[in-house]
C-alpha positions as CSV (number, residue, x, y, z in Angstrom):
1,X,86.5,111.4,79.8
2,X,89.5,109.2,80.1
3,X,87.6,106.4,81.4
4,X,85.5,106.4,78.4
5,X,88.3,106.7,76.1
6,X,89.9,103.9,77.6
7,X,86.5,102.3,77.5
8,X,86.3,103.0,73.5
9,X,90.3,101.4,73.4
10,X,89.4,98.0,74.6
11,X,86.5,98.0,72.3
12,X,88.7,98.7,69.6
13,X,91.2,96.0,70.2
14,X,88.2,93.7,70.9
15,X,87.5,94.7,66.9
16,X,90.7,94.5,65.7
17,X,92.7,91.8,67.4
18,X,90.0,89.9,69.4
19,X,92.1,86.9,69.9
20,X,95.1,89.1,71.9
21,X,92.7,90.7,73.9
22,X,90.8,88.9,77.2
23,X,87.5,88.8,77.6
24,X,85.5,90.0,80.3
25,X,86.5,88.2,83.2
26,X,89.8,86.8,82.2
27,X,93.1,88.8,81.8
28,X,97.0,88.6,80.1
29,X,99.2,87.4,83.2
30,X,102.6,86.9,83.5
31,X,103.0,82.7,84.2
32,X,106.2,81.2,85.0
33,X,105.2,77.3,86.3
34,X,103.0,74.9,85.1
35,X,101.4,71.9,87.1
36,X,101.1,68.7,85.1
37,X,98.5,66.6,86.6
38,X,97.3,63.2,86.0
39,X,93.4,62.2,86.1
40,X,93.7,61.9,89.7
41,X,95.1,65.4,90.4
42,X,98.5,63.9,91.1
43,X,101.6,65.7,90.5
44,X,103.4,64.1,87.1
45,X,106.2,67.1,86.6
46,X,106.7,70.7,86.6
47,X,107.2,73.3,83.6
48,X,108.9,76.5,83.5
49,X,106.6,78.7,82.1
50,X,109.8,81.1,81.4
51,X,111.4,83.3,77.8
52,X,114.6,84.3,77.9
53,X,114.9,87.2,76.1
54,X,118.4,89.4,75.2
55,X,119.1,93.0,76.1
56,X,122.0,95.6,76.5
57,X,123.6,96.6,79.5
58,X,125.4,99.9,79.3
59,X,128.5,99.3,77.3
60,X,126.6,97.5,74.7
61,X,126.8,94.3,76.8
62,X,124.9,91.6,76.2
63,X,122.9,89.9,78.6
64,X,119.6,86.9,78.9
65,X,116.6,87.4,81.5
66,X,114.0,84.9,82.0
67,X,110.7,86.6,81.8
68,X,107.9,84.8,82.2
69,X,105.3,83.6,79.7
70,X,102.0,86.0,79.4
71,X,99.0,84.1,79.3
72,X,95.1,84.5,78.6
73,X,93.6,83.2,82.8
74,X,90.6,83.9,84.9
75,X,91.5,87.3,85.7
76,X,93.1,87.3,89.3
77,X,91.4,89.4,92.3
78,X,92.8,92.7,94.0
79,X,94.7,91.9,96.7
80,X,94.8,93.4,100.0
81,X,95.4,93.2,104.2
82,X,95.7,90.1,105.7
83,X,93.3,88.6,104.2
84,X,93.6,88.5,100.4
85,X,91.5,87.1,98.2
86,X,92.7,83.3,96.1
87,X,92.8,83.3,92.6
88,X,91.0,81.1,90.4
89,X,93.5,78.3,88.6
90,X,96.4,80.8,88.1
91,X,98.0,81.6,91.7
92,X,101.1,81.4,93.5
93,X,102.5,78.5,95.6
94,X,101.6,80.5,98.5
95,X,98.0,79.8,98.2
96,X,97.8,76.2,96.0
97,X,100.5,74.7,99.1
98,X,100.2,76.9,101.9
99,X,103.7,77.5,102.3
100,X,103.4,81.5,103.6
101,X,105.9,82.4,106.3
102,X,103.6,82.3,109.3
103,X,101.3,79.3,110.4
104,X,97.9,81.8,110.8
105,X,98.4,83.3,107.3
106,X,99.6,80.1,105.5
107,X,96.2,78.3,106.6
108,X,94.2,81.2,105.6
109,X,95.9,81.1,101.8
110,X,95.4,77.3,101.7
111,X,91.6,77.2,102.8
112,X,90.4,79.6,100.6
113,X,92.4,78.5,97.8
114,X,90.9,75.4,98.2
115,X,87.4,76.7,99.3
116,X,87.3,79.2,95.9
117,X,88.1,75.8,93.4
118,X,85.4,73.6,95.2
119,X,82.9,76.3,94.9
120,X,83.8,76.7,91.2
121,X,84.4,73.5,90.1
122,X,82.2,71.3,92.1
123,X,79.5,69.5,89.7
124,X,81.7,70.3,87.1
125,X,81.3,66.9,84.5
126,X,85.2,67.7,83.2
127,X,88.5,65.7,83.5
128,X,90.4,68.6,84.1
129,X,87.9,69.6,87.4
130,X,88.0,66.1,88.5
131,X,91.8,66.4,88.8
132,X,92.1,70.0,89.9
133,X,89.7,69.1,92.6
134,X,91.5,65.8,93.5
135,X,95.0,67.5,93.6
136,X,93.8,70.0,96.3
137,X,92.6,67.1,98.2
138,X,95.9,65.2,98.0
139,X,98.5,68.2,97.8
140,X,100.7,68.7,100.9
141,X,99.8,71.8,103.2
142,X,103.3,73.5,103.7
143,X,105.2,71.3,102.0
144,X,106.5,71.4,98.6
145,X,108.0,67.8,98.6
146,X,107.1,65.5,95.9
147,X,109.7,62.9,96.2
148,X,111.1,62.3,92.5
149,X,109.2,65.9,91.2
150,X,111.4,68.4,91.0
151,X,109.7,71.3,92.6
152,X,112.6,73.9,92.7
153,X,111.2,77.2,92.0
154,X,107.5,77.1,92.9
155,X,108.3,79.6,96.0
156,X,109.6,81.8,94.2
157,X,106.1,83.8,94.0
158,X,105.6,83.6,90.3
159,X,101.9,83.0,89.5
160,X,101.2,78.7,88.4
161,X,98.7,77.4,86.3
162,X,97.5,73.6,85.6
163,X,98.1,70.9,83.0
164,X,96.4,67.4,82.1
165,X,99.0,65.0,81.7
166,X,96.6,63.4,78.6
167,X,96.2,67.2,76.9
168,X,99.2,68.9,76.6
169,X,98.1,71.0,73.8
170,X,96.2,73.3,76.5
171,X,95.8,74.1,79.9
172,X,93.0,73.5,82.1
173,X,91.9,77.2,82.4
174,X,91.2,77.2,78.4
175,X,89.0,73.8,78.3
176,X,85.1,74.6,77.5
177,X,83.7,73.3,80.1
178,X,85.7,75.5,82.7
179,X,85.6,78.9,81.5
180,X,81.9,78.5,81.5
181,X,82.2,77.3,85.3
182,X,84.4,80.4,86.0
183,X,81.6,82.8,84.0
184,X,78.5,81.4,85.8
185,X,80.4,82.2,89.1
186,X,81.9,85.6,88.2
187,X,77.7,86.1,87.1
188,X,76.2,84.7,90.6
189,X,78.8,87.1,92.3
190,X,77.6,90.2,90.2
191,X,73.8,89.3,91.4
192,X,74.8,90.2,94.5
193,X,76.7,93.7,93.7
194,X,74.8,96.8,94.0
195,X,72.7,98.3,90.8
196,X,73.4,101.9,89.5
197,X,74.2,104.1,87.0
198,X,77.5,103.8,85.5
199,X,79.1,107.4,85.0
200,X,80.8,106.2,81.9
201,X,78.6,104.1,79.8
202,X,75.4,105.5,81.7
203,X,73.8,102.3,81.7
204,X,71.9,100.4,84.4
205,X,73.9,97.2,86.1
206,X,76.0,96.0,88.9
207,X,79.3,97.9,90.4
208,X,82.7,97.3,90.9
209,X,83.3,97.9,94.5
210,X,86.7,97.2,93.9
211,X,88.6,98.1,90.6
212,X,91.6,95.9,89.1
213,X,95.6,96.4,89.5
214,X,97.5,98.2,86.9
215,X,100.7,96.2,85.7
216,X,104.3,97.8,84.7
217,X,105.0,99.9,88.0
218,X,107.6,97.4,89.7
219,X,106.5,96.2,93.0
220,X,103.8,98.5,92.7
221,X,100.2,97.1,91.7
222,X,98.4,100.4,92.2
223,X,94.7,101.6,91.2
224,X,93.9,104.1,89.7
225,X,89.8,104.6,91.0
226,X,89.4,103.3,94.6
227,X,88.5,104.3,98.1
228,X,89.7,102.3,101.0
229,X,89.4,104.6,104.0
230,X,86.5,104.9,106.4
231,X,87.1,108.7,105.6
232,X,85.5,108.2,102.3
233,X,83.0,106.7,102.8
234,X,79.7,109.5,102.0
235,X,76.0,108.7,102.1
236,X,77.3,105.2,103.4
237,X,78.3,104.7,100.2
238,X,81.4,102.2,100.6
239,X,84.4,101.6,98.5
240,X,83.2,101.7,94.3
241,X,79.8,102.8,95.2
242,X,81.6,106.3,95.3
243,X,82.1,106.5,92.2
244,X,79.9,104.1,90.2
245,X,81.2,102.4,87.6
246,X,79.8,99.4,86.0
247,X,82.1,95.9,86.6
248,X,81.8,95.7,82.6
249,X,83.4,99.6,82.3
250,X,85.8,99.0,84.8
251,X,87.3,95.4,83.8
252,X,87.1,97.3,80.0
253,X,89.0,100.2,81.1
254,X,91.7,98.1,83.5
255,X,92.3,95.8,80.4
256,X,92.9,98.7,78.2
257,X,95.7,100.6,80.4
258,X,97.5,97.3,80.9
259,X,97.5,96.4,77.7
260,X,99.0,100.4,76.7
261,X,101.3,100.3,79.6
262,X,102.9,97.0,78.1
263,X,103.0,98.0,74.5
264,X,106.3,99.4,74.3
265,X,104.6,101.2,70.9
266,X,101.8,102.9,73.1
267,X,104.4,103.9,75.9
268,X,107.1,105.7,77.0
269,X,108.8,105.2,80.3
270,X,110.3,108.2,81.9
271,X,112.1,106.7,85.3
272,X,108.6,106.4,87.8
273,X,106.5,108.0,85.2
274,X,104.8,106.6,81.8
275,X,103.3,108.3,79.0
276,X,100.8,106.3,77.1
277,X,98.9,107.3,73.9
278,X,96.8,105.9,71.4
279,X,94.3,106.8,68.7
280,X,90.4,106.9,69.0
281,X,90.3,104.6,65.7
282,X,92.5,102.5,64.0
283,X,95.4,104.4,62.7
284,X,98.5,102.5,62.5
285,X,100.6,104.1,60.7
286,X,99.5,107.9,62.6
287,X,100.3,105.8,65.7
288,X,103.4,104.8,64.4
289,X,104.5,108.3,63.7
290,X,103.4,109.5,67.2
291,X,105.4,106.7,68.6
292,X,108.4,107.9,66.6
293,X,108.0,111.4,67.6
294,X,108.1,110.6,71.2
295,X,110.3,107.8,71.4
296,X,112.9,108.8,69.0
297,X,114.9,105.8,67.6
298,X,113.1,103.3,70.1
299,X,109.9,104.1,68.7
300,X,110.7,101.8,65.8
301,X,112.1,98.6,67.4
302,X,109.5,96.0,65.8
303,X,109.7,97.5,61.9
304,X,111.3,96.0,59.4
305,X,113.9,97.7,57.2
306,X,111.4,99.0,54.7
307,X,108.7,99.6,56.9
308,X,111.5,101.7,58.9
309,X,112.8,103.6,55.7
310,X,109.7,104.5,55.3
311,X,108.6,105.8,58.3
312,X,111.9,107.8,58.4
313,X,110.9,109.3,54.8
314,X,107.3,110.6,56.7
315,X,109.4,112.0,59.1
316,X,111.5,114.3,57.6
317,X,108.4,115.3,55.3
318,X,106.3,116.0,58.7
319,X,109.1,117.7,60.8
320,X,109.8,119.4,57.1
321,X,106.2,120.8,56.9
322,X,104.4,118.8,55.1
323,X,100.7,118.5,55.6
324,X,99.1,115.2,56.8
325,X,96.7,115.2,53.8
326,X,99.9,115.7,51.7
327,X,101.0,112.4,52.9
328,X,97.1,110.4,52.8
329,X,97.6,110.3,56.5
330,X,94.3,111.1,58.6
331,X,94.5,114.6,59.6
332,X,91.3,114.1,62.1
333,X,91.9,111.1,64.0
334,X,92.0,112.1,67.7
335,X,94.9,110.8,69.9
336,X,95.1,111.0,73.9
337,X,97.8,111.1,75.7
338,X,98.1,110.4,79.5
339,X,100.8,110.3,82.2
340,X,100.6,108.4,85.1
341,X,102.7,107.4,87.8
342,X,102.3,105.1,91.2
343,X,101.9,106.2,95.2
344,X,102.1,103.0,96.0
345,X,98.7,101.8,96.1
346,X,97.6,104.5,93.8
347,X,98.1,105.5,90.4
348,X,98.2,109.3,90.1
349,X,96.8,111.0,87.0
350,X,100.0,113.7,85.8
351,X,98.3,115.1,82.7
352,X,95.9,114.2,80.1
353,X,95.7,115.8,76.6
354,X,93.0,115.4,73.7
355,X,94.4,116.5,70.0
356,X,93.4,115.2,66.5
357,X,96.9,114.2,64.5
358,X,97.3,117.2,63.0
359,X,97.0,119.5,66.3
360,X,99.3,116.9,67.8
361,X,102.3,116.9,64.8
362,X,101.7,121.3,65.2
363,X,103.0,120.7,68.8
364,X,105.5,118.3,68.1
365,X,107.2,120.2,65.3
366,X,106.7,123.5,67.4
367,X,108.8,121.4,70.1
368,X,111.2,120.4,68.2
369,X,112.3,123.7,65.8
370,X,112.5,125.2,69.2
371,X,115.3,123.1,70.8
372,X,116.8,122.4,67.3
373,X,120.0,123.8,66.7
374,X,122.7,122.3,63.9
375,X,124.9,119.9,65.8
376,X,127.3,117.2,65.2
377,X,125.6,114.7,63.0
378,X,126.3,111.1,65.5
379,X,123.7,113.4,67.8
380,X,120.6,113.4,67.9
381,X,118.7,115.8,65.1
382,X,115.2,115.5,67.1
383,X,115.8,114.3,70.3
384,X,113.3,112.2,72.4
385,X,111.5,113.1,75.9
386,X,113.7,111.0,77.3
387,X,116.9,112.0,75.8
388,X,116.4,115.6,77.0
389,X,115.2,114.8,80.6
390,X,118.6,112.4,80.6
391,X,120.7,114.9,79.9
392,X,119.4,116.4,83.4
393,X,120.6,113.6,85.2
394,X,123.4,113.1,87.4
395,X,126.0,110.6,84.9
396,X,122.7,110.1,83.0
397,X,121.0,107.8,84.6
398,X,117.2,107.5,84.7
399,X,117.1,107.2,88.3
400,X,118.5,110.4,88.8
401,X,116.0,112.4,86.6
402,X,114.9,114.7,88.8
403,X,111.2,114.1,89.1
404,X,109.4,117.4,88.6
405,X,111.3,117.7,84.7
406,X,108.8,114.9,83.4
407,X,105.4,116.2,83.5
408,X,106.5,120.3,83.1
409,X,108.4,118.9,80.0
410,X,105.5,117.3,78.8
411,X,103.2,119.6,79.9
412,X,105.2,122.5,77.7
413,X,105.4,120.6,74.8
414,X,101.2,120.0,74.7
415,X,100.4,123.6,75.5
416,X,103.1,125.4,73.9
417,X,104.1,127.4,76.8
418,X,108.0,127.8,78.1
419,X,110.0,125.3,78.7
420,X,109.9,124.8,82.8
421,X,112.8,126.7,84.3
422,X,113.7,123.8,86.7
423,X,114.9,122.1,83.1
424,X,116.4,125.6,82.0
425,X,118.4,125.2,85.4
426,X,119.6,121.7,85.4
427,X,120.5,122.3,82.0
428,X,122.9,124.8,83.3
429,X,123.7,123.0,86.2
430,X,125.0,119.5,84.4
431,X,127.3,121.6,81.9
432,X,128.7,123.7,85.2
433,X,128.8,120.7,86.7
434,X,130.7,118.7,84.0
435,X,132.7,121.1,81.9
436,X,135.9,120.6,84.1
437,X,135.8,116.9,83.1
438,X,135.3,116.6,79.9
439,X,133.7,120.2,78.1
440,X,132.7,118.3,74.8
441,X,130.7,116.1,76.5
442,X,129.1,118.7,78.7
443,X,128.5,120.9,76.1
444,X,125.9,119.1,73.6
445,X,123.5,119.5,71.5
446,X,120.8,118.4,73.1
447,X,121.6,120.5,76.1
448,X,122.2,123.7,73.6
449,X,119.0,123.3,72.4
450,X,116.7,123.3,75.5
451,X,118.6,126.2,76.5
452,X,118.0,127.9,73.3
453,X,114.3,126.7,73.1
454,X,113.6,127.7,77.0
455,X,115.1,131.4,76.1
456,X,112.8,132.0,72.8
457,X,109.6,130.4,74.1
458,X,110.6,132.4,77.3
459,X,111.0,135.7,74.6
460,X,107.5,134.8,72.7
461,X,105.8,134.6,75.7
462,X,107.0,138.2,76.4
463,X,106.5,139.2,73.0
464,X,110.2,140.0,72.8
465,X,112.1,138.9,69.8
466,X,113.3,135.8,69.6
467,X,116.9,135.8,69.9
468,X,118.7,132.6,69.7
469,X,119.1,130.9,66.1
470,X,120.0,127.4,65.4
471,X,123.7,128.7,63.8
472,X,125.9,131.1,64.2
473,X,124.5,134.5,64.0
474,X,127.6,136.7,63.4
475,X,124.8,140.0,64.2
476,X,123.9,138.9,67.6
477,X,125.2,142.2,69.7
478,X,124.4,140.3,73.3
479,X,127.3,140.2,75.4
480,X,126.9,137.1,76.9
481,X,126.2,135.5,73.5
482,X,129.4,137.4,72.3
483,X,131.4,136.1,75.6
484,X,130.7,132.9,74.4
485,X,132.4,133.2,71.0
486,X,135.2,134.8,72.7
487,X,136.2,131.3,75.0
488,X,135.2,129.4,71.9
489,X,138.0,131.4,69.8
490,X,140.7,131.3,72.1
491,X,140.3,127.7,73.2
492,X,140.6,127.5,69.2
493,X,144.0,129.5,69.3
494,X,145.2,127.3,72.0
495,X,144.5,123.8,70.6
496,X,146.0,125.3,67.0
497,X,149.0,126.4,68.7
498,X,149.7,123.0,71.1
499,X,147.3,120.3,69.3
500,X,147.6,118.4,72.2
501,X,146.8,120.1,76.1
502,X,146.1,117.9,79.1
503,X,143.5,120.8,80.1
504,X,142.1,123.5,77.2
505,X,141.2,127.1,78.1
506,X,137.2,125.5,78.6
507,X,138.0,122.9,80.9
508,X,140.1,125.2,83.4
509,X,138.0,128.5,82.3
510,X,134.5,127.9,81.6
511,X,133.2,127.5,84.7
512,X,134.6,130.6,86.4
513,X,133.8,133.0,82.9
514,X,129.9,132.0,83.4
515,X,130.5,133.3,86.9
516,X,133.0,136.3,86.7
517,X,133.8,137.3,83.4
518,X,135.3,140.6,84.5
519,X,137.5,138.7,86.7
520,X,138.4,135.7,84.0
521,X,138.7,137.2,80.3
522,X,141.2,139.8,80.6
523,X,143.9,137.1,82.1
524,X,142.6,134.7,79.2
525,X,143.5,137.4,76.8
526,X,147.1,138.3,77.9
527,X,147.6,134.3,77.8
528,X,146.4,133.8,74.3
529,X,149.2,135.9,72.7
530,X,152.0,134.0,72.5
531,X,149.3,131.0,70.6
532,X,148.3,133.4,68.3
533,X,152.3,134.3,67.9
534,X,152.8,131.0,67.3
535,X,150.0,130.0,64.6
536,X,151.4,133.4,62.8
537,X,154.8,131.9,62.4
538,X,153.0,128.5,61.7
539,X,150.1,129.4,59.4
540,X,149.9,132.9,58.6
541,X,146.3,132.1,57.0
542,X,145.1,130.8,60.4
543,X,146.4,133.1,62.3
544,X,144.8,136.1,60.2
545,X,141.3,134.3,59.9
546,X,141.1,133.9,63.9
547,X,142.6,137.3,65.1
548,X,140.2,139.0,62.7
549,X,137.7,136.8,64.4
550,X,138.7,137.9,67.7
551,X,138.3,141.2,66.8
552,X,135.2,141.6,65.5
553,X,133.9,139.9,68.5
554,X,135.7,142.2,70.8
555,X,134.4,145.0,69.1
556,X,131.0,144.7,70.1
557,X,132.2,145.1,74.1
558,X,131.8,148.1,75.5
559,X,134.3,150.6,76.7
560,X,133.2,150.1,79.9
561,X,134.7,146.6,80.3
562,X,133.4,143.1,80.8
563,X,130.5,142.6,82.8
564,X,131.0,141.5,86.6
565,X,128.4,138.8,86.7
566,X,125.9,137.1,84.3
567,X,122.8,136.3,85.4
568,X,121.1,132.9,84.4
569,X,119.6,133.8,81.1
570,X,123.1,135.3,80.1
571,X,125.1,132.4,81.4
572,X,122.2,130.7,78.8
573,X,123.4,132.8,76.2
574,X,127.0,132.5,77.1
575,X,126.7,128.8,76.4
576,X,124.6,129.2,73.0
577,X,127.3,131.6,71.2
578,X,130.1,129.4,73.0
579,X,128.4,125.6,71.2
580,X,127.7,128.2,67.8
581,X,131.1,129.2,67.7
582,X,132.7,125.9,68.3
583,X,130.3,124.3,65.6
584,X,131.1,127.2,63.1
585,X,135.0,126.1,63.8
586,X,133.5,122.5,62.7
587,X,131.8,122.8,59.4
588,X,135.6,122.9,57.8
589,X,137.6,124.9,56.2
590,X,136.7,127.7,53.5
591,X,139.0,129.7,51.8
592,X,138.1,132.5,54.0
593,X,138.8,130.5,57.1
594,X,142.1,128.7,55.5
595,X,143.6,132.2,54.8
596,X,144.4,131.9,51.1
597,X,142.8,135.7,50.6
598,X,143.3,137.1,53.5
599,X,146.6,139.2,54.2
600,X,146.3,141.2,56.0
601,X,144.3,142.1,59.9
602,X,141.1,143.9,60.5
603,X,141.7,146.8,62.4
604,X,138.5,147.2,64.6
């Protein structure tokens, strides 16, 4: 099934954008030299083939790469052992000048090289032949040495293609008379392939023994169907005979997951994993939306303003509930999602989900009302994948994402069970872990909210209440929810009293109230009296508003004392009724909170 969707993707783009996508036989390469030849194949200069493009370092920093140019060539083999296979007018100076490290390997790459073009070219009636075929007979084995043509950064492994010196409008892969050459070979070779029945188009033609690389995994070029072991070989059926796919299907569906794993509005890239989607039919602006949903803020890069404003406007429509109809979007069209990461050599298939746009936003917005809770507004109100699983991350870097957070995260939100409890965990772990530091920062929103959704998916899958809400429930009667309130309050009384503390009651406190409340609170207590004396002879208001406060949340303790411990779902409470109680502080002043009606205290 995913083959064939893939399959149907390419066929799509073929429809829609036929002169972005490469035809069978030829592929979108990353270039960064080009050869400038005369007619008799000597070398006139050398090109950078190079974009520099801006980007932002942490810090907002601005900085320029060079990436290099992406290009429509004769697609390049799969490479592997010692013995890899030349490329056809698009290779590396490894290969077109022999200059690998050792002698063996370095002849090797600049015989076949050679060997490949001859076979290709040869009888060719072309000016751009002639002198492809005349620079490989004149070009220096080894050396890169030109005498006045510069030649500095040909070894630097970056692929090369070829120039006339008389046609600089196109290169010598794209003239007529060529890409037929390269076709009639790529057909001669298929002749001698083996016929069978291809499991995803069913049809009757040759197969790919060997399937293409897939592009976007670093230094990685894995595959994603391939046997390369004498261990799997069965019924002496070698390599792609395995699994027979027809060399149409398989350049179709290679082409197809390059071209998603590329698009930065098809993809999301989670550290060593990627998440691509796309629609079964054209849908651009359903795709748009799904982009958004998943990539937050990112997912709109390319818009313009309006087309952004009005994106946004679907949005809060959508995560409002509104139905697609509602909006004349396409209710039906079915989207796929897959993850996939590299082993290497391998591409390994995480998870792959099938839902039509509607099913898909039910999930999404399901996801999101879980984890949402009201927050300050600079953060964000529906946070991304990736914005969660950073917040997991040791000073949140993506490196650091722990690895099994990406697919059980994903995994959850598609199938609507609980959140995994690895996330729950490392949630708790980074606001432990940070609170000392700097508690504000620890203590976030997003953090607040995958706690809060991991404890009421966790509920509903019980069929227990769900007991977390997205404010401040003054009625919640759990004691590690009321805890919570209680360090929230009289880190309030402290900061109202002193302003300004070079460590609050949370920074000193939180850590060890999560951990021993019986041991923690009755100290904070005794301490808190002479700030509350102090905002009484300050602000009387205040100090009435907050000690009734403190009251009513005392009042729901029991007799019996604080609690000893808190397990991990009450430390998750703890924090939820702590960020509720600190946001409540937030929303300003009323009159109840200034104090202009209240005189006098609560007695509880």
């Amino acid at each position: 099934m995913i083959l064939q969707a893939l399959c149907g993707f390419y066929d799509r783009m073929v429809e829609e954008q036929p002169e972005s996508i490469a035809p069978f036989g030829f592929a979108i390469t990353p270039v960064s030299k080009c050869i400038v030849l005369d007619i008799e194949g000597n070398i006139v200069q050398v090109l950078d083939r190079v974009q520099f493009q801006e980007y932002f370092e942490k810090k907002n920093v601005k900085k320029v790469k060079a990436v290099p140019q992406r290009l429509l060539t004769p697609q390049q083999p799969k490479r592997s052992g010692k013995r890899p296979e030349p490329a056809f007018l698009c290779e590396n100076a490894n290969f077109l000048f022999g200059i690998y490290g050792d002698s063996d390997g370095a002849n090797y790459r600049f015989e076949a090289s050679r060997d490949l073009h001859e076979q290709v070219l040869g009888g060719v009636e072309d000016e751009g032949a002639v002198a492809v075929l005349s620079f490989f007979s004149k070009r220096k084995k080894g050396s890169l040495d030109y005498g006045d043509i510069d030649t500095s950064g040909l070894e630097d492994g970056g692929n090369i293609v070829f120039q006339l010196e008389d046609d600089m409008w196109n290169y010598v892969h794209e003239r007529p008379a060529i890409r037929e050459a390269w076709t009639n070979y790529l057909n001669s070779r298929f002749e001698e392939a083996g016929i069978g029945q291809c499991l995803v188009t069913g049809e009757v033609g040759p197969i790919a023994r060997i399937h293409g690389n897939l592009d976007g995994f670093g230094q990685d070029k894995p595959t994603l169907v391939g046997f390369n072991k004498d261990s799997f070989v069965s019924y002496r059926k070698e390599q792609g005979e395995n699994a027979p796919i027809s060399e149409s299907a398989a350049f179709k569906y290679v082409t197809a997951l390059n071209l998603l794993i590329n698009d930065k509005n098809h993809s999301l890239n989670i550290h060593d994993e990627k998440m691509i989607f796309w629609a079964e039919k054209k849908a651009d602006l359903e795709e748009q939306i799904v982009d958004s949903m998943l990539n937050g803020e990112a997912g709109n890069w390319k818009l313009d303003e309006f087309s952004r404003r009005k994106l946004s406007g679907l949005m809060d429509h959508l995560y409002n509930g509104t139905s697609p109809e509602q909006l004349d979007l396409n209710a039906n069209v079915r989207f796929f999602v897959l993850g996939l990461s590299s082993n290497k050599t391998r591409a390994v298939i995480r998870y792959f989900y099938i839902n039509t746009f509607e099913e898909f936003l039910e999930k999404i917005r399901r996801h999101q009302s879980d984890i949402y809770v009201k927050g300050a507004p600079w953060e964000p109100e529906h946070p991304s994948f990736s914005q969660i699983l950073l917040e997991t991350a040791l000073r949140r870097e993506s490196k650091n994402i722990p690895p099994p957070h990406q697919s059980s995260l994903i995994r959850s939100v598609m199938t609507g069970v609980p959140y995994p409890n690895s996330l729950y965990m490392a949630m708790l772990g980074r606001i432990r872990a940070e609170a000392s530091d700097d508690a504000g920062k620890a203590i976030n929103r997003i953090r607040i909210g995958v706690i809060k959704g991991y404890l009421n998916r966790s509920a509903r899958q019980m069929k227990q209440e769900e007991r977390m809400s997205e404010v401040l429930d003054s009625n919640e009667k759990a004691i590690p929810y009321r805890l919570g309130r209680l360090l929230a309050i009289l880190n309030k009384a402290q900061l109202e009293a002193l302003e300004k503390v070079n460590a609050s009651v949370v920074d000193k406190y939180m850590n060890a109230a999560l951990a021993s409340p019986q041991q923690v609170f009755p100290t904070l207590l005794t301490n808190s009296q002479p700030h509350f004396s102090k905002i009484n002879k300050n602000h009387k208001g205040r100090y009435i508003y907050l000690y009734n406060l403190l009251l009513e949340v005392l009042g729901e303790i029991p007799t019996s004392g604080f609690p000893k411990t808190l397990n991990a779902e009450g430390q998750g409470q703890f924090l939820v009724g702590f960020f509720h109680q600190e946001q409540d502080f937030y929303k300003g002043k009323n009159k109840e909170q200034s104090g202009e009606d209240n005189d006098s205290v609560v007695e509880v």
